[in-house]
N, C-alpha and C positions, 0 to 999 in steps of 0.2 A: 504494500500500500504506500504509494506516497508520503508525502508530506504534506500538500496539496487537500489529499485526500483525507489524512489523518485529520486537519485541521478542519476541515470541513463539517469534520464529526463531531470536531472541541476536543480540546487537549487540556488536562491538568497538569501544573506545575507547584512542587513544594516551596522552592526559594527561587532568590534570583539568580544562582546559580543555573537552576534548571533551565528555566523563562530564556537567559541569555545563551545556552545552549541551544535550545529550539527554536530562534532567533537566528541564531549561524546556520542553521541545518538550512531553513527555509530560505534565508539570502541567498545561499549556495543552489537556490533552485529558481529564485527569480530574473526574468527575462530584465536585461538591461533597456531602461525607459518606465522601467512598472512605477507607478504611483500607489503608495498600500498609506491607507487611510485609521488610523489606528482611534479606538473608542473606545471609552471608561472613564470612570470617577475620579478625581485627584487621587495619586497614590496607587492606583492598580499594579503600574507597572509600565507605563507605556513607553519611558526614557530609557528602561532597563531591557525593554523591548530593542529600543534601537541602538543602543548597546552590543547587543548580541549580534544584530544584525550588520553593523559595520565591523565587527570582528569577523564575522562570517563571508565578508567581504574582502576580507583583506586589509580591512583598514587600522593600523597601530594606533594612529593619536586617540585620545579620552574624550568620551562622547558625554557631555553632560545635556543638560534640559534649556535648549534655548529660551528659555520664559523672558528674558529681559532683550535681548538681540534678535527676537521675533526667528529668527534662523541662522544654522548654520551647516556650513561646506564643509565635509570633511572628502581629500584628495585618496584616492586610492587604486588598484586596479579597475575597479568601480567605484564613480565617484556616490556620495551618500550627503543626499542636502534632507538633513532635518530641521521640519517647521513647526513649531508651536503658534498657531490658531489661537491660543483662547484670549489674548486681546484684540484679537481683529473683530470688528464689528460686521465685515460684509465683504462679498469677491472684490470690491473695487479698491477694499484697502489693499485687497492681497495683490492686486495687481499692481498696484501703485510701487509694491515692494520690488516686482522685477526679479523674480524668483528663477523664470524660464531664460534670463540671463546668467545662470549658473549652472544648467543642466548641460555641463560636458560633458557629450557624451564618451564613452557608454555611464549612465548614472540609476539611481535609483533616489526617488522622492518619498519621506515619509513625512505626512503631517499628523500629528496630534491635536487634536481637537476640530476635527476635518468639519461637522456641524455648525461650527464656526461662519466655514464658508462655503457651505454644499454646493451652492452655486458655482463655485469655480473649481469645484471638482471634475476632474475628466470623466467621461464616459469610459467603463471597462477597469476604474482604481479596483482595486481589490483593498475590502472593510474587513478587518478585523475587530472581533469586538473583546475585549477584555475587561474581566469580572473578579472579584474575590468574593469567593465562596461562604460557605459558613464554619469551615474548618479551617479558614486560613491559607489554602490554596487557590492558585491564584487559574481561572479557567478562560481558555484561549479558544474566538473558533473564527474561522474565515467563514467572509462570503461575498459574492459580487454585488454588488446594487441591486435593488429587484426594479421591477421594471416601473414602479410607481416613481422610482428617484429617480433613472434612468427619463422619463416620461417628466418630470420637471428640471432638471439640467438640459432638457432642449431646448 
């Protein structure tokens, strides 16, 4: 079964060790240009997410949580521009920032608080939604847009 696949079904994680392992797994299987839209509560886990995922990448420098710099570029065999959304009020901010003037390719796009700005989310991101559990494990699942959001990003 994939990764892909697994995820599809929801995956549980104990720590962020785990989360950042599954994280690498999954980067290592994403097409260069993918946009993955990542959703949950403060604290789930989503920086720890993209953590893993430029490790999984190839990427050495330390990924922390752009919350203050709205985004950052980290350089690598793939490059990996993470955005933190949650003080953008609308697409028009996001666009104002000029994001798509950092996508050297081959890159991958992760934004964090993608609700933010649905609007200027592409058609075809891949949503991940992440949750903590009631045991303290933290529960991952992908999915594509359904077609009701697909039907308003038109």
């Amino acid at each position: 079964m994939s990764i892909f696949d697994q995820l599809r079904e929801g995956i549980s994680t104990r720590d962020p060790v785990a989360t950042r392992a599954l994280a690498a797994q999954f980067a290592r299987a994403l097409a260069p240009g993918t946009v993955l839209a990542l959703h949950g509560d403060l604290g789930v886990g989503k920086t720890t997410f993209v953590q893993g995922l430029a490790s999984g990448l190839g990427i050495t420098a330390k990924v922390t949580s752009p919350t203050f710099n709205l985004f950052s570029v980290h350089r690598g065999p793939v490059n990996l521009v993470h955005l933190d959304a949650y003080r953008l009020g609308s697409a028009r901010e996001f666009e104002a920032l000029l994001v798509d003037e950092f996508l050297n390719p081959p890159w991958i796009l992760a934004v964090e608080w993608p609700e933010r700005i649905a609007e200027a989310m592409p058609l075809g991101a891949l949503h991940l939604e992440l949750r903590i559990q009631p045991d303290q494990s933290h529960h991952l699942k992908l999915r594509r847009a359904d077609a009701d959001e697909l039907a308003a990003q038109a």
